[in-house]
N, C-alpha and C positions, 0 to 999 in steps of 0.2 A: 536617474532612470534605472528602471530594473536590468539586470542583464539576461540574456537567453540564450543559454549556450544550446546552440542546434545544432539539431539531429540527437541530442542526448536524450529526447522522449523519441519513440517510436510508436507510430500508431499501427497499424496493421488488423486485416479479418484475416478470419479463417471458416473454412469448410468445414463442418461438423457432420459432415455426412449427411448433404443436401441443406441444414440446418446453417445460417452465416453467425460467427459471433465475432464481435469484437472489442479488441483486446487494447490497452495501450502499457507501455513498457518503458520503465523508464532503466536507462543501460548502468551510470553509475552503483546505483542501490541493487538494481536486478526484483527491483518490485516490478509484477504484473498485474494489470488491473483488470477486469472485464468489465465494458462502459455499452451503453444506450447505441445507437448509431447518431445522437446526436454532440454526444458529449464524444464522439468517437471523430466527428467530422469537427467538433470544434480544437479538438489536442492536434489534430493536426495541420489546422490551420495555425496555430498559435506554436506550435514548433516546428513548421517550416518542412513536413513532412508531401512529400508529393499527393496530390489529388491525382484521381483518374478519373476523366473526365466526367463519368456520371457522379462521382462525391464533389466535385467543384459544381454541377449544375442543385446539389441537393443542396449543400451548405448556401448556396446563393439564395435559397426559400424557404430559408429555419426561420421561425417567427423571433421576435423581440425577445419574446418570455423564453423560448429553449432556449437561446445564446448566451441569456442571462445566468437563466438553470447551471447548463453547462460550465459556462465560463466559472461561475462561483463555486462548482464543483472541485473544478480542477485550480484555484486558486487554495483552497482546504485542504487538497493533498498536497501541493507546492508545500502549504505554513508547517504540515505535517511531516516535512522530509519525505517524503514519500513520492516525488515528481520533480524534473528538475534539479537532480540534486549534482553540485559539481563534483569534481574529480577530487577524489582524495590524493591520489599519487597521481604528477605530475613529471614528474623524469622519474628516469629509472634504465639503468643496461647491466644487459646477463652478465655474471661475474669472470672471468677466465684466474679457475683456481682447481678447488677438487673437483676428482669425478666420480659419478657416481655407476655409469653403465659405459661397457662397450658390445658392440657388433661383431661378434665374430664371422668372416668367412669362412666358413669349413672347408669350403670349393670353389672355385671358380669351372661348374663342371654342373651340367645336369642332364636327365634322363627324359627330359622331353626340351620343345622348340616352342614357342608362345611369340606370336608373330608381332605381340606389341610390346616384348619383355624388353625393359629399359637395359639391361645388364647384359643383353646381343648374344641370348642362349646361355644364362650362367654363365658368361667367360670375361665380362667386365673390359674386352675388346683385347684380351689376353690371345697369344699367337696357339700358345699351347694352355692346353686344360693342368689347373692347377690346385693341389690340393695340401689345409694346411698339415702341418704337422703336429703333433703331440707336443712335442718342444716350445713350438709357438703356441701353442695355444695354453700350455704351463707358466708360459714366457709371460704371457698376453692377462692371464690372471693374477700374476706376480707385480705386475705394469700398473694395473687396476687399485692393486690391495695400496701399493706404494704412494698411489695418485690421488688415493680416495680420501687424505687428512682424517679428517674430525666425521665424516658420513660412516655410518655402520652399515648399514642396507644396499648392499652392492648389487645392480644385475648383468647378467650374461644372455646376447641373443645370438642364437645362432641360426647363419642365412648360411645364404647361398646364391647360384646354384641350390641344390639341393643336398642340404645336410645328411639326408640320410643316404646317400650315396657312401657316407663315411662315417658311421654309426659309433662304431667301435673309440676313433678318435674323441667325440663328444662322448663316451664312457666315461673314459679315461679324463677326460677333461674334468668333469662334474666330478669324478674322484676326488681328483687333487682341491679341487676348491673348497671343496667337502672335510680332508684335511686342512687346508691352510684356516678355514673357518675355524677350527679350534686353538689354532694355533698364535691367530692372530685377535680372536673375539666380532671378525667382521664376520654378515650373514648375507649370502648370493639369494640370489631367486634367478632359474632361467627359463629363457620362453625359447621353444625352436618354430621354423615357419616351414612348412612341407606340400608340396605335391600330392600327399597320399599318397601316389603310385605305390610306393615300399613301405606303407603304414599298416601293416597286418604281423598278426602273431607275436613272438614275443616283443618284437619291435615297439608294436602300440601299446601292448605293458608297462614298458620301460619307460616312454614320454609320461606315458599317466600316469605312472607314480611318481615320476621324478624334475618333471617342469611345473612350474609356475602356471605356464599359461603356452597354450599351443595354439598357434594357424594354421587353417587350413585350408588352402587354394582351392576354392571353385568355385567357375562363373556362373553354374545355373544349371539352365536346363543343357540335355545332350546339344540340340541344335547348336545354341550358343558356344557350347563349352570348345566340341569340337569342330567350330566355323574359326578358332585363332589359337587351339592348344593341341599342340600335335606331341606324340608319343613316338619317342624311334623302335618302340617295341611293336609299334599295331595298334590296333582298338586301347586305348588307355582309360577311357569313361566309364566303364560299368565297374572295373577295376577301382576306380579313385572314389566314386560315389558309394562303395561297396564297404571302403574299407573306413572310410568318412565318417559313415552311419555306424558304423561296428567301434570305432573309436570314440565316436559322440556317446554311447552309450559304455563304453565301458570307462568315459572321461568321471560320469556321476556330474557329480554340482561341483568339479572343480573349473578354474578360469579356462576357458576357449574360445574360440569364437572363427566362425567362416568369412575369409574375404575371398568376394570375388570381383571384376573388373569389368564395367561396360565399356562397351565403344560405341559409334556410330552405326554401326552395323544392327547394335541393340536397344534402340533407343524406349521400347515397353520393358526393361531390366525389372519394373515391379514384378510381373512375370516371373521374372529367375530370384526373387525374395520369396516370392511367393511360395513356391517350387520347395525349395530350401526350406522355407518353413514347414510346407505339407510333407516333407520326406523328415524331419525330426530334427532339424537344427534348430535350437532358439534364440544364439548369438549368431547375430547378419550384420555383416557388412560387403554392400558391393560400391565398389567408388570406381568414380568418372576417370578412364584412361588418361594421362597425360604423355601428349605427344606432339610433336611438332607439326605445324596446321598444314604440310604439304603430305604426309602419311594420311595411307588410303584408311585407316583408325582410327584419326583423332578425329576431336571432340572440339569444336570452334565454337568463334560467336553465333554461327547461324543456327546450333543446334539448343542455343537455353532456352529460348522458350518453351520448345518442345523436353526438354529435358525437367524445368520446374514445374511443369505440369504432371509430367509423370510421375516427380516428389510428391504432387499433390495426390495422384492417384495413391500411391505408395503410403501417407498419411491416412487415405481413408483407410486403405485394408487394415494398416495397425490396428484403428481403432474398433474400426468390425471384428477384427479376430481377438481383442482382449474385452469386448463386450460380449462374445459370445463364451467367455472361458478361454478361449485358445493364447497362450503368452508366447510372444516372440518379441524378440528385443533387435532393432536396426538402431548401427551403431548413431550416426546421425541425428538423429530422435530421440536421443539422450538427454534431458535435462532436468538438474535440480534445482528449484525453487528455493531452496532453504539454504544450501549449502555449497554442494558445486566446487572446483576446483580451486587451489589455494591461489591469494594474490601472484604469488610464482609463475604459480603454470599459467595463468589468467594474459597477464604483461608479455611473458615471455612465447610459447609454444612451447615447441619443443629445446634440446638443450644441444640441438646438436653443434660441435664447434667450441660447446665450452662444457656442461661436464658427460658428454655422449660424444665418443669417438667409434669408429669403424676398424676394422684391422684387416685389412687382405691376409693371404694363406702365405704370401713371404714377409707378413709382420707392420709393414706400412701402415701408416695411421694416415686416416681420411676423415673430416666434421662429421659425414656420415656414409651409412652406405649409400648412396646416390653419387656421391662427388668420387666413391673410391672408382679408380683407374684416374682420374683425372691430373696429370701435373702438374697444373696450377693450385690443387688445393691439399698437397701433400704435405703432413705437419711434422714427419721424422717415423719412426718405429719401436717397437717395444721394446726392443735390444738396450739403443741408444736413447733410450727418450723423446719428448718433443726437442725436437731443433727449429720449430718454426718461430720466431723473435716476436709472434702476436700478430703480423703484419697479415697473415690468413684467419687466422684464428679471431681477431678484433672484428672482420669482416659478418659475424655470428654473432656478435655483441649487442646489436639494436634491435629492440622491445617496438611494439606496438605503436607506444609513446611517441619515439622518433621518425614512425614512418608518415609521411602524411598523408599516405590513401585510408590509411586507414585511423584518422583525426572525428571522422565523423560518421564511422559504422557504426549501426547499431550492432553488427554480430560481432565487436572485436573482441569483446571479454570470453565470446563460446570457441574463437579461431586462435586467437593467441597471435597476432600477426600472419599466419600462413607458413609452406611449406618452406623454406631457404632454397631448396633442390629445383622446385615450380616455380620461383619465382627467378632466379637466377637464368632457370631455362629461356624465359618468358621477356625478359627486363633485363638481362645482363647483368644484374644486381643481385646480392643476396637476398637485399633491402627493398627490392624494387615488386613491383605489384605482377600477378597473376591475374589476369582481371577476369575473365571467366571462370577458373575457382573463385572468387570471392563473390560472384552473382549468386552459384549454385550455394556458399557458406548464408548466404544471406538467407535464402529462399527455405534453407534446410533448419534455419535458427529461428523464424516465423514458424515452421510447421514443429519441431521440436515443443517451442512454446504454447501451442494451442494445443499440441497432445496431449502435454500434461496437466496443464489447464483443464481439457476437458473432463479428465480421466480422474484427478484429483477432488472438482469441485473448487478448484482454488479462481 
């Protein structure tokens, strides 16, 4: 008997902007195919893919001959590897060896209050406001260079709180790495993530010629922004959006990109992409708040429907505004058909816990910035080394592979597992499932693939 590994084709439409097309997707290969509505209602009966209810009364009255059609359709891509195709890798866990990037704290200290900010105002539940020092963070790239083996491409991000509160010390930091990189033949890239608020004049000069890659905090429109992001100076919004735009453009075509954050409270957030597009940003990302389902913010089970819908709104504007000329890029929405990220990133997610560490402003090492302040997941500091025996650290070690919620998504190869931080919140696990991020991942990896589908001709 043949075998049918389900859920490993995906059938799925999409919105074309009033227009339906449909698509089927097989996950191993990352072939997409665009099919009839018949051959579209027969793939997923034959792999096990849900009906709704009006494709269960349609498939009920396809004649003899379309089943046939169909079926011998999708039997041809099958013999062609091209459907159905099994799992190349089978086990597989992230290494706990070299690394490649840390998180720097600059601060545990910032210049505004953000009523859903996971880090409790910059201070990561800190008594007093803390900020690092030169030393450590000399320390914290000396830690890096030693830990990094055989990887040449080292990066440096630096958080917060807000880094530019202490400008001067990230100077002096990218100095010395700047030396040590000749010294040693390794090569940094860093990215910082800012507020804006203190992004003007020579300030924004200096990130844009001297980072990699810059964030930039905004949730949108005024309404939104200032309904959860409050400034202890006053009015902070025409200020950040001011200096946002004057920085977008003085960035040129190097890497940047806007994040901003919905809640509850903004559930049209197309809106605030929207906005950000019309005002001259062309890298968008705004992502679903996560917070605990008793906060008057979060984002729960009752709000996805309403929330995939609004991806879907959010999917037509893209495609309106890049058929009319206009380019804007939502991170989300990203996908390539040819190529796309390495088997690595694919299995794994992100690295944090094995070779991505966190470093608070007194040197502590955290899996990542999420878990830093937390003392269950403290792995030693840049002084001393890790001291953690793997006992934390192994906890950050299980792939895609080993989880079993995610055995039979078809977005697992675009999610990489999920966030360790969200899931942990969520599941008490590293390992354990986010189930509402993984609705919105799912919802966001259908519209992903129909954009560019559309937009390509593929």
């Amino acid at each position: 008997m043949r075998r049918i590994f389900a859920h490993l084709v995906h059938a799925f439409s999409f919105n074309d902007c009033g227009n339906f097309r449909y698509y089927i997707f097989d996950v191993e290969s990352g072939s997409l195919m665009e099919a009839d509505y018949s051959a579209f209602l027969c793939a997923k009966n034959r792999y096990s893919v849900e009906f709704t209810s009006n494709e269960k009364n349609a498939f009920a009255v396809l004649s003899a001959a379309e089943l046939r059609e169909a079926n011998e359709e999708l039997d041809s891509l099958e013999a062609d590897g091209l459907l159905n195709t099994p799992p190349v890798i089978t086990s597989y866990k992230k290494p706990i060896g070299a690394l490649k990037a840390l998180c720097l704290h600059t601060c545990h200290d910032c210049n505004m209050s953000c009523d859903y900010c996971f880090a409790s105002d910059g201070t990561y539940g800190s008594v007093e406001r803390e900020v690092m020092s030169v030393s450590v963070m000399k320390r914290s790239i000396d830690f890096l260079i030693e830990n990094s083996k055989f990887i040449k491409n080292l990066e440096i991000d630096f958080f917060g709180g807000e880094p530019l509160l202490h400008l001067d010390n990230v100077k002096e930091a990218v100095a010395y790495a700047r030396a040590r990189e000749k010294e040693t033949g390794k090569k940094f890239s860093f990215t910082l993530t800012t507020n804006c608020l203190a992004l003007n004049g020579e300030t924004a000069k200096y990130l844009a010629d001297e980072m990699q890659n810059v964030v930039l905090s905004i949730d949108g429109r005024r309404c939104v922004h200032e309904r959860v992001r409050h400034s202890k100076s006053g009015d902070s919004y025409t200020a950040i959006l001011k200096n946002a735009q004057q920085f977008r453009a003085l960035r040129g075509d190097k890497n940047y990109y806007v994040r901003g954050t919905f809640t509850n409270k903004n559930l049209d957030f197309s809106e605030d992409v929207k906005f950000l597009s019309e005002n001259g940003f062309d890298q968008i990302s705004v992502e679903p708040v996560v917070l605990p389902k008793n906060h008057p913010l979060a984002i729960t089970e009752t709000h996805i429907e309403a929330i995939n819908k609004e991806y879907e709104r959010l999917a037509t504007l893209v495609l309106t505004e890049r058929r009319n000329g206009h380019f804007f890029n939502f991170f989300h929405f990203m996908a390539d058909l040819t190529g796309g990220p390495c088997v690595h990133k694919r299995l794994n997610g992100c690295g944090a816990g094995c070779d991505y560490l966190a470093v608070a402003p007194n040197g502590t090492l955290a899996p990542c910035h999420r878990f830093t302040g937390n003392p269950d997941f403290v792995l030693g500091n840049v002084f001393d080394g890790i001291s953690d025996t793997k006992s934390v650290r192994e906890k950050f070690t299980d792939t895609l592979l080993s989880k079993p919620h995610c055995a039979d998504c078809f977005a697992k190869y675009n999610c990489g597992g999920g966030c360790a931080a969200n899931s942990f919140e969520f599941s008490g696990s590293t390992s354990g499932q986010y189930k509402t991020g993984c609705e919105f991942q799912k919802k966001r990896t259908e519209l992903a693939l129909g954009i560019n589908a559309c937009l390509t001709g593929n």
